[in-house]
C-alpha positions as CSV (number, residue, x, y, z in Angstrom):
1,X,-4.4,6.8,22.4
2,X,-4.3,9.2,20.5
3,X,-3.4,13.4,21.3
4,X,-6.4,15.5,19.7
5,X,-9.0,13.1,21.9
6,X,-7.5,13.6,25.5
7,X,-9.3,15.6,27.2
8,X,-7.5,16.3,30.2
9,X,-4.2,17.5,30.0
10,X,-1.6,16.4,33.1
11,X,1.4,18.0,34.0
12,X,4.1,16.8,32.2
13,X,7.5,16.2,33.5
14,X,10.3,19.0,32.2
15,X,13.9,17.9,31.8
16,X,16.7,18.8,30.0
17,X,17.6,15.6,29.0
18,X,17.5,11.8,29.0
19,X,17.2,10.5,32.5
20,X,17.1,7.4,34.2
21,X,15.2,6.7,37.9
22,X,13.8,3.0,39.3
23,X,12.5,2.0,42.3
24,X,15.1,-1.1,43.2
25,X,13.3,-4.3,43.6
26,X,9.9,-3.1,43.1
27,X,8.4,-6.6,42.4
28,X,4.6,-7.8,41.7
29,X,4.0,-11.6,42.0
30,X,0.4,-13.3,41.3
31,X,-0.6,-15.7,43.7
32,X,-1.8,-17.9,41.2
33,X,0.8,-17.4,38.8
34,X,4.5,-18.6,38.7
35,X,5.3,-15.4,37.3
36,X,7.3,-12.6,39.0
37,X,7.6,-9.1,37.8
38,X,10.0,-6.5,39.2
39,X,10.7,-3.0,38.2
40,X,14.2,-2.1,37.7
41,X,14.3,1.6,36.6
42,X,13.5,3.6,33.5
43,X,15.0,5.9,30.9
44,X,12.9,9.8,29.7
45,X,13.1,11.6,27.1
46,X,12.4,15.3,27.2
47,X,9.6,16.1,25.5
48,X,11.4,18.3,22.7
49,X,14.1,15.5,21.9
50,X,14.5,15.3,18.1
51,X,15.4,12.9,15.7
52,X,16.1,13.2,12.3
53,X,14.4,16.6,12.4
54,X,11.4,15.4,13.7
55,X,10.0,15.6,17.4
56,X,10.2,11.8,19.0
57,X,6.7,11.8,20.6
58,X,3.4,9.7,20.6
59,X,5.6,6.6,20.6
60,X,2.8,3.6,21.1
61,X,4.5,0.5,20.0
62,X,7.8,-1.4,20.2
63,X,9.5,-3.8,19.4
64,X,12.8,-6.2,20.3
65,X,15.0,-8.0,17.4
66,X,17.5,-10.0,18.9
67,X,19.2,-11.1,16.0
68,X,19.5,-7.1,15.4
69,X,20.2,-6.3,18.8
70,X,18.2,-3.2,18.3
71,X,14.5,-2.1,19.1
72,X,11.4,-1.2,16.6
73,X,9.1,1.8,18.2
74,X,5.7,3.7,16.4
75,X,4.6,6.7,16.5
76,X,0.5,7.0,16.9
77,X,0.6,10.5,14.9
78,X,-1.2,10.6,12.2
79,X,0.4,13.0,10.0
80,X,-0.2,16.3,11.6
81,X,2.8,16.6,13.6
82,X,5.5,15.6,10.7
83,X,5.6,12.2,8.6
84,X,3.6,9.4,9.7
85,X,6.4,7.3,11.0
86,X,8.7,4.3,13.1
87,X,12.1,4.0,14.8
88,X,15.0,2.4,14.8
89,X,16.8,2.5,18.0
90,X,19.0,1.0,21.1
91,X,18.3,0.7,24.7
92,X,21.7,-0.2,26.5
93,X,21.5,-2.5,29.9
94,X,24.6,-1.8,31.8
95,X,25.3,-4.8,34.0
96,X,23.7,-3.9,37.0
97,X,20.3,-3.5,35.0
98,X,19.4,-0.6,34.7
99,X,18.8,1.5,31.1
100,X,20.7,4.1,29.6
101,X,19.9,6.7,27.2
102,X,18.0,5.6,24.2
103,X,20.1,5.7,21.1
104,X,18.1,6.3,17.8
105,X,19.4,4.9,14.7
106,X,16.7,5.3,11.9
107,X,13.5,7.6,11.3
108,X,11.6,5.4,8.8
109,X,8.8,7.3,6.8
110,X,5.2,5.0,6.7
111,X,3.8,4.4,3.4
112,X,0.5,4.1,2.0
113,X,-0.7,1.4,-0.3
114,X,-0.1,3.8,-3.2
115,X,3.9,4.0,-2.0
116,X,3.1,7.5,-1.1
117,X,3.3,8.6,2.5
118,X,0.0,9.3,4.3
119,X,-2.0,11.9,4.3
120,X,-3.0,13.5,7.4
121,X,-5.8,12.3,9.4
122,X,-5.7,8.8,7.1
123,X,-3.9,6.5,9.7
124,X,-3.9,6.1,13.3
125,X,-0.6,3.8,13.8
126,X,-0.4,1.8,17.4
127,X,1.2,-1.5,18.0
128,X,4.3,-2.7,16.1
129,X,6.8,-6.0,15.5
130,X,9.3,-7.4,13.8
131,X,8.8,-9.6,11.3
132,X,10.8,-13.0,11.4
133,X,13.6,-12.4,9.1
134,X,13.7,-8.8,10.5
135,X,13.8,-7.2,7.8
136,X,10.4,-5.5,7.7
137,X,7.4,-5.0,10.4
138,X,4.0,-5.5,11.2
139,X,1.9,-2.4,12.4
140,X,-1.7,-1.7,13.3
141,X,-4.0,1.2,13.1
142,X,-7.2,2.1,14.8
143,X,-8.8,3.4,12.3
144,X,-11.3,6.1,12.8
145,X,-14.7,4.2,13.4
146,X,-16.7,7.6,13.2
147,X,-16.3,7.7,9.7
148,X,-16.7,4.5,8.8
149,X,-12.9,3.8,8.3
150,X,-12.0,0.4,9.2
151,X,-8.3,-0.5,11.4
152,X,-5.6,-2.5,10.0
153,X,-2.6,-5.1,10.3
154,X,-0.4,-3.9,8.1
155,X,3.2,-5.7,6.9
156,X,5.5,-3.1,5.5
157,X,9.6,-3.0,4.3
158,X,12.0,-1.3,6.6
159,X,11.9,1.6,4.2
160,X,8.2,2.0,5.5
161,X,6.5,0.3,1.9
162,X,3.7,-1.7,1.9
163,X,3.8,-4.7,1.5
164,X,0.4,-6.7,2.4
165,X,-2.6,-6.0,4.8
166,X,-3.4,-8.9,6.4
167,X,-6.9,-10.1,6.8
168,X,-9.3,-8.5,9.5
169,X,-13.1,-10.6,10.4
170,X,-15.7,-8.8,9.0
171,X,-17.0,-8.3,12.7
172,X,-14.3,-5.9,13.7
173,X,-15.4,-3.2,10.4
174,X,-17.2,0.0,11.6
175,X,-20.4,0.1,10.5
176,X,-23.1,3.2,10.4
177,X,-26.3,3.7,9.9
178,X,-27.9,7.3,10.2
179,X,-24.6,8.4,11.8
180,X,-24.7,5.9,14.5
181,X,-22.1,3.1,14.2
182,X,-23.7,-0.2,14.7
183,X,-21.2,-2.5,14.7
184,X,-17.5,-3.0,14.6
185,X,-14.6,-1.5,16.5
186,X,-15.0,2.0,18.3
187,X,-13.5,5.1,17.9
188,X,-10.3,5.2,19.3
189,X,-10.9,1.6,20.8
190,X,-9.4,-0.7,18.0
191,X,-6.2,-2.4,17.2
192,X,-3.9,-0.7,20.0
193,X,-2.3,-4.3,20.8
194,X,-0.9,-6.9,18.7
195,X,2.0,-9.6,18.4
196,X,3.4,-12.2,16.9
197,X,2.8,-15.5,17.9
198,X,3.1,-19.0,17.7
199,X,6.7,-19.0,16.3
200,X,5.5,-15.9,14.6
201,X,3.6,-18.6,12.5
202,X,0.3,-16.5,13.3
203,X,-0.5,-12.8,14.3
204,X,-2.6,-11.9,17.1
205,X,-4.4,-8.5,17.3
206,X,-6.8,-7.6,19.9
207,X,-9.6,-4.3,20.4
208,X,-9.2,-1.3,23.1
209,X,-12.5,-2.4,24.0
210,X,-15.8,-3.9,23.1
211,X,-16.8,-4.3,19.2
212,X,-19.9,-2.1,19.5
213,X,-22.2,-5.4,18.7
214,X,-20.1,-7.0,21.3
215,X,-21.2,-5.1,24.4
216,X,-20.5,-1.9,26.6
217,X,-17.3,0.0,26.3
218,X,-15.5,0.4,29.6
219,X,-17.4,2.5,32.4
220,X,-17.3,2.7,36.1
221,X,-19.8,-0.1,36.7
222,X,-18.9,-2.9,34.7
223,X,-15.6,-4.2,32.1
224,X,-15.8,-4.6,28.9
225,X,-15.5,-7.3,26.5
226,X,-13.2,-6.6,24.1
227,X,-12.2,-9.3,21.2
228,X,-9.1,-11.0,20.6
229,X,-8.2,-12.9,16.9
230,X,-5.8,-14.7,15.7
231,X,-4.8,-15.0,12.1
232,X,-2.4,-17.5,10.0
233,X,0.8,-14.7,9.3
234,X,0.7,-16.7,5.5
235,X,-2.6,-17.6,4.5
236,X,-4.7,-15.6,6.9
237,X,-6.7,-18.3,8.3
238,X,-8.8,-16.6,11.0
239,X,-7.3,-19.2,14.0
240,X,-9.9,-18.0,16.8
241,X,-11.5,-15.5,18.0
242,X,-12.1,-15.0,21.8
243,X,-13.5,-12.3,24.5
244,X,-11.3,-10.4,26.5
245,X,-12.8,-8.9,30.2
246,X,-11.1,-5.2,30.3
247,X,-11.0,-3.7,33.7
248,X,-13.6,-1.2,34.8
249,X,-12.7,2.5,34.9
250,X,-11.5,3.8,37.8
251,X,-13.5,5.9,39.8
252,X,-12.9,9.2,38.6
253,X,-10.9,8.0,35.4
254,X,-11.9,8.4,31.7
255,X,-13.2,5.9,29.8
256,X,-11.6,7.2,26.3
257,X,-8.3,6.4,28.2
258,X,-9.3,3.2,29.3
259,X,-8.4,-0.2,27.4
260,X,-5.8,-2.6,26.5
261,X,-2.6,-1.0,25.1
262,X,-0.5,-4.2,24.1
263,X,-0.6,-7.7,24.0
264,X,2.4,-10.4,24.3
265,X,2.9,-13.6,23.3
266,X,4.1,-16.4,26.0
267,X,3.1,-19.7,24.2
268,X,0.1,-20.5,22.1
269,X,-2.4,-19.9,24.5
270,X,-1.0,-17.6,27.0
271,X,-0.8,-13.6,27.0
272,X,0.9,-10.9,28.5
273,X,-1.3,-7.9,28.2
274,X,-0.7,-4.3,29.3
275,X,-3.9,-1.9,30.6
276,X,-4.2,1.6,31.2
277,X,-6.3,4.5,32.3
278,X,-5.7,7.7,33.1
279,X,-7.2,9.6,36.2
280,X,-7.5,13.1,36.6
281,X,-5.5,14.0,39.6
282,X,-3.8,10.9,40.3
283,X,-2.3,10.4,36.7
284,X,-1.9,7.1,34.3
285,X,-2.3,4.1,35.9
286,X,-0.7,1.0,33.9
287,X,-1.4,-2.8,35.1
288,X,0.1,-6.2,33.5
289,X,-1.5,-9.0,33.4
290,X,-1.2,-12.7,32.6
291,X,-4.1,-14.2,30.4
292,X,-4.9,-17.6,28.0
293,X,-7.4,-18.6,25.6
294,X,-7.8,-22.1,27.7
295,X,-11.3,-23.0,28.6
296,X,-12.3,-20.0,27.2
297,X,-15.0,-20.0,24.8
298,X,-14.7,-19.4,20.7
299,X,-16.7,-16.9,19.0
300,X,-14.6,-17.5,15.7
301,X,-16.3,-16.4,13.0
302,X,-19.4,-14.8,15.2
303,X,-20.7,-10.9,13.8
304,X,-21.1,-10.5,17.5
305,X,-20.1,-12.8,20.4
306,X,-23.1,-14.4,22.9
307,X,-23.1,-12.5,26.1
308,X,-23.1,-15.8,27.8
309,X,-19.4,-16.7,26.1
310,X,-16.6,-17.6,28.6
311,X,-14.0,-14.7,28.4
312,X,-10.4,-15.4,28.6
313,X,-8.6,-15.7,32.2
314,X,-6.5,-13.3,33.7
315,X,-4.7,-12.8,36.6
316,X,-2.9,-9.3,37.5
317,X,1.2,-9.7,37.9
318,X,2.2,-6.3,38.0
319,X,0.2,-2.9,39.3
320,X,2.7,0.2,38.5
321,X,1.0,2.9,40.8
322,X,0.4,0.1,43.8
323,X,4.2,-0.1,43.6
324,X,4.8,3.5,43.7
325,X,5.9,3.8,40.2
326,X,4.6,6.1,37.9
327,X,4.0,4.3,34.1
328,X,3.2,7.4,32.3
329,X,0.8,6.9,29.6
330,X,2.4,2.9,28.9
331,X,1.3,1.9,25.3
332,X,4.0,-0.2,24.1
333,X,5.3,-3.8,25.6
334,X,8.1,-5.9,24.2
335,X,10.4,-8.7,25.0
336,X,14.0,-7.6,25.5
337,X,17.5,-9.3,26.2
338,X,17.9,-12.2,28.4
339,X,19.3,-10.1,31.8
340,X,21.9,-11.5,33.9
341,X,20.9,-13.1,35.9
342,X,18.8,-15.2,33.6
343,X,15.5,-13.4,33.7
344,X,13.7,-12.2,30.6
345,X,13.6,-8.1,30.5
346,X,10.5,-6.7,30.1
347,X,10.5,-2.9,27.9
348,X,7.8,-0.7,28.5
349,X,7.5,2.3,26.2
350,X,5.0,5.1,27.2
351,X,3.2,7.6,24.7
352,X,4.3,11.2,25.6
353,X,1.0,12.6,23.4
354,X,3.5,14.8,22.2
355,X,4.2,17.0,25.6
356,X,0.1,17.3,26.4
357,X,0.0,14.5,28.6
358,X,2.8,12.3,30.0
359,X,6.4,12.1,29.0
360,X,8.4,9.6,26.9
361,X,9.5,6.7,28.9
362,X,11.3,3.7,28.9
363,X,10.6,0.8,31.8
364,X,12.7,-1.9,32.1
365,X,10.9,-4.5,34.1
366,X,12.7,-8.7,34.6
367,X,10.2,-11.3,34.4
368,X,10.7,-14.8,36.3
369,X,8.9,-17.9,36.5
370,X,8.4,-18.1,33.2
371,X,9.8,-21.8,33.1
């Protein structure tokens, strides 16, 4: 999401510094899922906290390195408020689970495939990993479909360099004819999620919503079907292609805030994804949900997929507002250390769209059943 397209601004939470709150033992559990989700608390930022002498805001994406012990984050500004840019940082679990104050390490300055760093209004970063040796990352951006400008998945060096783009299907490209975009990914409705998966052997990217030849975007009467693929991390095979139902809108809600923010990897075919919307008056709502590729249908290689395609499963695991926990704008979902008591953590990072709607925060969330 990004801050000059909101058009409803919320109040934002004021503090005076980093502070931690949970709801103990808020849990979610799936009927038809072994998986468990509980809530154990979560870390702000206030919304003038600085790093590096920049403003930490808009943060969309993060990341995990256990090998590094440390976290990778992005922030979705695209040059007008400072450097287009990502973070190093920590996010201590004291033994009783709960987070403490974030503790950045390294402001790293995005470059573009010249080695210079972006111009303004050129990217529109989102979703961020590792890569396996940890010594670079992976990023996304959305593009900007009204213009014609196509998204990305980008490999860069921890000094922010390019490195390599990585190979998008020709179906996801904006394209316009006359002014009116006729295919491809939608403004503001492209690359927000992606991971690694597979043994980080492939990367998986997925759209906000709909490719515009694809169907509807998101609306109060129906979902959307947004389009997952899958490319070899090497060679760039294109491994699959699938459809993806996003919720409805909420009564009341806004579409332009509606979509899938993030995407995780559980094994080849099975997801973790994060949605959100935002609803004027009640706030950001943020759901997770379990979902797999099986028995779905492939539209590999397809400009745009039959409407008669089988979409992807899902089943929801984890409702933030229906367990009385405000997500914030949530945009960014990574695997964290093992807790414990044996359960994987779960990080949640929200976008703060620089103090005009939410606040920067940190969830820490343990997962079970994933045996």
């Amino acid at each position: 999401m990004n801050v000059t397209r909101i058009t409803t601004v919320l109040a934002a939470i004021t503090l005076g510094g980093a502070a931690t709150c949970g709801v103990p033992g808020v849990m979610g559990h799936a009927q038809d899922s072994p998986i468990t989700v509980r809530h154990l608390g979560m870390s702000t930022l206030p919304d003038d906290f600085e790093f590096a002498g920049q403003r930490v805001g808009g943060l969309s994406g993060i990341d995990y390195s256990q090998g590094r012990k440390a976290y990778l984050a992005i922030s979705d500004n695209r040059g007008e408020a400072g450097p287009v840019r990502a973070y190093t940082l920590r996010l201590p679990i004291d033994d009783d689970g709960q987070l403490g104050t974030p503790e950045f390490e390294k402001l790293i300055t995005l470059s573009d495939t010249n080695g210079s760093p972006y111009a303004a209004r050129t990217v529109d970063p989102e979703s961020v990993r590792w890569t396996p040796n940890h010594k670079g990352m992976i990023y996304t951006s959305e593009g900007e479909a009204k213009v014609g400008r196509a998204g990305f998945v980008r490999e860069a060096d921890l000094d922010g360099r390019y490195v390599r783009d990585l190979p998008v299907p020709e179906a996801f490209t904006p394209r316009l004819e006359s002014d009116r975009q006729t295919a491809g990914i939608r403004d503001n409705l492209g690359f927000e999620s992606m991971d690694l998966a597979q043994g980080s052997s492939s990367v998986v990217a997925l759209s906000e919503n709909a490719l515009v030849q694809d169907g509807a975007a998101a609306s109060t009467e129906a979902e959307s079907r947004s389009r997952l693929v899958r490319v070899h991390r090497t060679t760039g095979e294109n491994l699959g292609e699938f459809v993806y139902p996003v919720d409805k809108v909420a009564p009341g809600g806004m579409p332009v805030a509606t979509g899938v923010a993030e995407i995780l990897s559980i094994s080849a075919d099975r997801y973790l994804t994060l949605e959100r919307s935002n609803v004027p008056g009640l706030g950001f709502t943020a759901r997770i949900y379990e979902t797999s590729t099986a028995g779905a249908d492939s539209v590999t290689g397809a400009h745009a997929a039959p409407p008669t395609a089988r979409p992807m499963t899902k089943t929801l695991l984890f409702d933030f507002r229906a367990n009385g926990i405000d997500p914030q704008c949530a945009e960014g979902m990574t695997w964290g250390p093992t807790l414990r008591g044996g359960q994987r953590s779960l990080i949640v990072v929200s976008d703060n769209n620089f103090g005009l709607a939410g606040s920067t925060a940190f969830h820490l969330l343990a997962v079970g059943g994933m045996d």
